[in-house]
N, C-alpha and C positions, 0 to 999 in steps of 0.2 A: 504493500500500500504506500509505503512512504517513497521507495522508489521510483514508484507511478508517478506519484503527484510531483516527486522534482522534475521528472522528463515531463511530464504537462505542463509544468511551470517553464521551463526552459521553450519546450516549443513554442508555447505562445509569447514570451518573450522574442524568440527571434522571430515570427508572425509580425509583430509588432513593428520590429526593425525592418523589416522586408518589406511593410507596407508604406512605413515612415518613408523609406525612398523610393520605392513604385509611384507611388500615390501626393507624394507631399503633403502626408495629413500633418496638419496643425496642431502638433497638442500644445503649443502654447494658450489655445482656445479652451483647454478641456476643462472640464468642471470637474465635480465630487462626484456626479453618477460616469463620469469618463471613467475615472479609478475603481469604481464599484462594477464594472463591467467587465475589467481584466480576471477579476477572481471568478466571477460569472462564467468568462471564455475557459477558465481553466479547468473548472468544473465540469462542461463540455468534453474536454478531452480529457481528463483523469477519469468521467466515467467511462470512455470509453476504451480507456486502455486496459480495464478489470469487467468490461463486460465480456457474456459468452458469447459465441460466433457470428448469431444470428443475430444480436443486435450490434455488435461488431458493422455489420456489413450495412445496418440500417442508420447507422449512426456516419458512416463515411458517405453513404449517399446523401445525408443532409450536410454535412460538410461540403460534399461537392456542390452542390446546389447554394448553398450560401456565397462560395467563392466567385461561382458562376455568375451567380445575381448580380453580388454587392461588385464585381471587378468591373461587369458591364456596367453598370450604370455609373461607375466612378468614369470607365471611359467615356461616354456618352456623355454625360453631366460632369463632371470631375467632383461628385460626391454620395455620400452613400447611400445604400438604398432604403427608403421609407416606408410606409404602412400608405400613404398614398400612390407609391407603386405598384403595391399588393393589388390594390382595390384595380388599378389599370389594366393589371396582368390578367386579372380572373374577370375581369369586361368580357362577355365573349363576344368580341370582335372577329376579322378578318383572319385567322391563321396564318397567313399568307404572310402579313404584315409582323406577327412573332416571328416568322421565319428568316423575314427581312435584318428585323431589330438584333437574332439574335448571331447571322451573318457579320453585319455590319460591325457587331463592336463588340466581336468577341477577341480576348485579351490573351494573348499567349503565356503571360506573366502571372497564370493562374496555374498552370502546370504544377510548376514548383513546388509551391504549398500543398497540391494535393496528392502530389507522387510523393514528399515528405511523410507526409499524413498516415498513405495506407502504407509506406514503410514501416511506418511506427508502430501502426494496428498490427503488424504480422512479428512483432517481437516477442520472444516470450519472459516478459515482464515481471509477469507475477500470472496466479490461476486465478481464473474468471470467479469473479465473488458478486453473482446479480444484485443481490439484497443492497450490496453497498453503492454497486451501480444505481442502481434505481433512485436512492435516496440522493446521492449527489446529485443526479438529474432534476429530483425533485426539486432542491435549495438551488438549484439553477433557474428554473423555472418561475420560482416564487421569489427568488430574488426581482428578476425581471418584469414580473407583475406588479411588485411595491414600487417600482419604476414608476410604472404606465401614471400615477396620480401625481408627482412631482417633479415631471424634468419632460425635456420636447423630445421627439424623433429623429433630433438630427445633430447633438451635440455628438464630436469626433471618437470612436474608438476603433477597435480593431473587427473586423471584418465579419467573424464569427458571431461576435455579440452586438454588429447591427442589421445583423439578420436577423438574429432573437431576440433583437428589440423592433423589429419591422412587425413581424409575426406577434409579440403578445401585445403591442400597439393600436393593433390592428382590430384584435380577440378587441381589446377595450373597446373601443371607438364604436366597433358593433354593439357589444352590449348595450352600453350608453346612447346610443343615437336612440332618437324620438321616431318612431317608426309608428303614429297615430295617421289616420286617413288625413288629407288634405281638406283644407275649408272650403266647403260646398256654399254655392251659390245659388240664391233664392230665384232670380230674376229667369222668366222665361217669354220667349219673343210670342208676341198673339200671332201672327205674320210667317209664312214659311220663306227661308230667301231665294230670289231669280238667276242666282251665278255661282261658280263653284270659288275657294279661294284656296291657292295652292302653296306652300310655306317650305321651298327648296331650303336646302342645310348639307351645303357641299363642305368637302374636306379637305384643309388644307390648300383653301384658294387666297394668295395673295394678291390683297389690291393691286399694288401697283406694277403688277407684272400684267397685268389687262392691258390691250394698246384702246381698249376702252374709257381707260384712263390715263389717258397720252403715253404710256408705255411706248417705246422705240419700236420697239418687234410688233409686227401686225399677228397677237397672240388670239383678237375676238374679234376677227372683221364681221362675221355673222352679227355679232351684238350688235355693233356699232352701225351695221345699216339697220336692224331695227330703231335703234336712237334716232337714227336720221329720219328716217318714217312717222316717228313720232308715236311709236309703239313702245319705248322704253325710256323711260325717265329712271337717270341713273343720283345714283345717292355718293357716290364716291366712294370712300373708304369710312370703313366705321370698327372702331375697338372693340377687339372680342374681350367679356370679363375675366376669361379664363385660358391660358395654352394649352390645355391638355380635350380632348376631345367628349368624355364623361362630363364634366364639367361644366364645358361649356355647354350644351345640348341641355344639359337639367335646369342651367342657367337663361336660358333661350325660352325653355317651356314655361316658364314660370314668370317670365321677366325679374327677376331678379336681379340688380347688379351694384351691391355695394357689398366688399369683400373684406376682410374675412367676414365668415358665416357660422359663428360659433354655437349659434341656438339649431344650424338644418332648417330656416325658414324656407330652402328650396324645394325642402320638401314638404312645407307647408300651406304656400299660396297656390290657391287656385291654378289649373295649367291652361293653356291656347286651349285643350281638347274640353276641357269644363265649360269656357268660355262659348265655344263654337259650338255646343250640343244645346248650353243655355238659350244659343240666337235659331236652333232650329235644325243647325246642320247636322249630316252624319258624317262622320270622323270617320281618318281612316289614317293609318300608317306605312308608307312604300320605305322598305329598310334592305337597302343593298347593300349592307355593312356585315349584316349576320343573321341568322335562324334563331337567334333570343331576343326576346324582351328584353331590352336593355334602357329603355328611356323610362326616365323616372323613377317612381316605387313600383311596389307590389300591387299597392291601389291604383296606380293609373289605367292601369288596363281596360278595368271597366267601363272608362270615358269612354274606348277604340273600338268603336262599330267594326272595323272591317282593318285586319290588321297583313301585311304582305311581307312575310321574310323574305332573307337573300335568296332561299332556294328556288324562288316563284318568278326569278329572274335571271336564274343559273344558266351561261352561257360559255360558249368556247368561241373564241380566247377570254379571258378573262378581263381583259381590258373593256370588252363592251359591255359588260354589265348594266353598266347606266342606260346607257340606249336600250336595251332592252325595257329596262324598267318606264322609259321614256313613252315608248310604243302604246305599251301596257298601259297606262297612266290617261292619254290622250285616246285608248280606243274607251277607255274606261268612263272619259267622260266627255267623250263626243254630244253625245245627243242627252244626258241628264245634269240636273243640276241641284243646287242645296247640298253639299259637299266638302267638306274642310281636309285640306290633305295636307299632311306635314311630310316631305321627302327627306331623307338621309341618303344621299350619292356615296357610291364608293369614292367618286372623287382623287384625289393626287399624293396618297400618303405616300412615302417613302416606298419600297426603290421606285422613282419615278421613271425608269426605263420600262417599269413592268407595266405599265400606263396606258403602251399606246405598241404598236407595230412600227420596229425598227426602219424600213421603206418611207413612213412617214416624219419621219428625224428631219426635221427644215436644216436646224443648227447642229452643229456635229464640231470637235468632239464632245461626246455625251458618255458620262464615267458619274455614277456616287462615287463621289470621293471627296470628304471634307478638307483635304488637303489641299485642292481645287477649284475655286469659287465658279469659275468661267467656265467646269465640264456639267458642276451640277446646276449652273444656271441654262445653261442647253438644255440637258437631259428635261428640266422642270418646265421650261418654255414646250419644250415639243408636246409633253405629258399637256400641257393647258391648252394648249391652241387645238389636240386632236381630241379634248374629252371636255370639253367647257361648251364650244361652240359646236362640236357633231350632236351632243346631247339638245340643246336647243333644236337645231334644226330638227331634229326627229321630233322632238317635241308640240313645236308647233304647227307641222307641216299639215296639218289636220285643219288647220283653224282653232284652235282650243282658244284663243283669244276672244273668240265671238261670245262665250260664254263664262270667261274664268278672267280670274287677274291673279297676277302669278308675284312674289313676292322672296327675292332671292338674298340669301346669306353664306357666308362659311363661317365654319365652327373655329377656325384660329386660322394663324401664315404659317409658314417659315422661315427661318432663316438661311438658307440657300449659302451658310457659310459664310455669309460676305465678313462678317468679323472674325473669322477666323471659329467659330464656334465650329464642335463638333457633334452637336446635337441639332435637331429639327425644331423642335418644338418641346411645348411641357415644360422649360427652366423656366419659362416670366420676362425674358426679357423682349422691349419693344417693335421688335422687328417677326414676331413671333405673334401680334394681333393685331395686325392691320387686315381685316376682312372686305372681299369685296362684296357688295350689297346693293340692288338697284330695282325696279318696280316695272315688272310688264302689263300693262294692261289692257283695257278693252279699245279693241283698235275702231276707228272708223275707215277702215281699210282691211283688206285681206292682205293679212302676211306674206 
């Protein structure tokens, strides 16, 4: 036992050391739960240097996963990982786009520590003593829990223990969160209404990458002759409240937007779908992002007259998804009306080559690579110009204008690297919610 515990101590000391220069973590930042974290981490590995085989083997997969997490996101962000990246991960979103994320910025420099690691597991130490295992696991665990009430999510430690502080963070947040039904609304319309109203929520559309909005590159000439027609009256660019795409979207439904949000009044106010059923309409949600209910709570659902996952739109290649959904949407409401529809586009998340068909590359060279401002502003132009303006077109080639007014957003930008950033989006800074946003409506004209 006591032999364990000094090679536990030692490993996670040199853990320490190896992430101090990987990483450039700052413990000149650290606080009293920084220090209260290391004996925590140690605990971690002394129980599992005296556990028996099989939790041996389960205790190095969550070692591996921690290292895996917290390295990515320090590359990505250059800090550790949170309990509001928990909540992002288990979004279920696009898969595609986990596969992207986990491509992109995975970190060679994780190796190290876990070929260390399951070295270490295969020493024969001392004999497997579960009972002792279990309890040190335990004062691990509940150490980390007395956490959760006095100290943030994101004061500096070592790797291991801001993964178990991501995860019982997280355990809290859930418990605590107010998860009562939303404030229902008394008013209802005597009147049924004469037009449908359609509420796009594209992903990751930056303003001023639109030639829309004087952009250099002719990114939307599609729009732009509607503008000219007098079919689109454009709003410019408008701040999203939030970079990370949950967020914003929950923020969107509710109009919400003074942040922080320490009470969950977003999941409190009234949503667009309460609203729109109050004035008559039936609701309905086109979601090319995923096969789950993911907007809002548990409760909103029952606002959603008529609900359309990704798979109602599943197509090959995968890039046209939108269009599909676009089709769909205009044959749907060709000839009815009284209709509230909220769209979520797959839209232009990261890798942006996967966006569009290579042939249609205007700008070239096109490479994600953060290292490169000028390949991924290519790659991200070609992605907008082939999925912004082909989806209108399909859209409204129907005439759906005769009867609808369409009302468009995206959920946050990106930053396309221009400062040197190596993340997309979700850090907070500026250049990361400039949305673009503009009003189609009822034409006196055919499109």
């Amino acid at each position: 036992m006591l032999i364990s515990s000094i090679i536990a101590a030692i490993f996670i000391f040199g853990l320490t050391i190896y992430e101090r220069w990987r990483w450039r973590v700052d413990y000149q930042q650290a606080t009293w739960q920084t220090w209260l974290t290391f004996p925590l981490a140690l605990c971690y590995v002394w129980a599992s240097l005296i556990a028996p085989w099989w939790l041996k083997i389960i205790m190095a997969l969550i070692f591996t996963l921690a290292i895996l997490t917290d390295y990515g996101y320090r590359a990505a962000f250059q800090r550790p990982f949170t309990p509001q990246d928990i909540i992002t991960i288990f979004t279920p979103l696009d898969l595609e786009i986990g596969h992207d994320a986990m491509s992109m910025y995975f970190d060679r420099w994780l190796l190290p520590p876990i070929i260390a690691y399951f070295i270490l597991l295969t020493l024969p130490l001392a004999p497997p003593q579960p009972l002792y295992a279990n309890l040190i696991l335990l004062a691990m665990l509940i150490g980390h829990a007395m956490l959760y009430p006095v100290s943030s999510p994101t004061f500096p430690t070592v790797s291991m223990a801001s993964f178990c502080r991501a995860l019982i963070f997280t355990l809290g947040e859930l418990m605590t969160e107010d998860n009562s039904p939303r404030q229902p609304l008394t008013f209802r319309a005597e009147t049924a209404p004469r037009h449908n109203i359609i509420f796009i929520v594209d992903e990751s559309v930056r303003a001023d990458h639109l030639s829309l909005n004087g952009y250099h590159r002719p990114t939307t000439p599609y729009l732009e002759s509607l503008a000219q027609r007098g079919l689109l009256y454009n709003w410019g660019m408008a701040m999203a409240c939030a970079p990370c795409s949950l967020l914003s979207n929950n923020l969107l439904l509710c109009g919400l937007h003074q942040l922080p949000d320490p009470d969950f009044q977003h999941k409190k106010w009234p949503t667009l779908f309460q609203y729109a059923k109050a004035m008559g309409y039936q609701t309905h949600w086109f979601n090319a992002t995923s096969n789950q209910f993911w907007l809002g709570t548990r409760h909103d659902k029952q606002h959603v007259d008529h609900w359309w996952p990704r798979s109602a739109f599943q197509t090959e290649p995968r890039y046209d998804i939108d269009f599909t959904l676009a089709r769909q949407l205009a044959t749907h409401l060709s000839e009815s009306t009284g209709h509230f529809i909220w769209v979520n586009k797959r839209g232009l998340h990261f890798d942006y080559n996967s966006h569009y068909p290579a042939p249609q590359a205007t700008w070239t060279p096109t490479q994600f690579d953060p290292k490169n401002q000028a390949t991924i502003a290519n790659s991200y132009d070609n992605a907008l110009r082939y999925n912004l303006d082909t989806f209108f077109q399909t859209l409204l080639e129907s005439n759906l204008l005769q009867n609808s007014t369409i009302i468009y957003t995206s959920d946050h930008s990106q930053t396309l690297s221009e400062h040197g950033e190596t993340w997309t989006h979700c850090y907070g800074q500026p250049n990361e919610l400039g949305c673009a946003t503009f009003h189609a409506y009822r034409p006196t004209a055919t499109p």
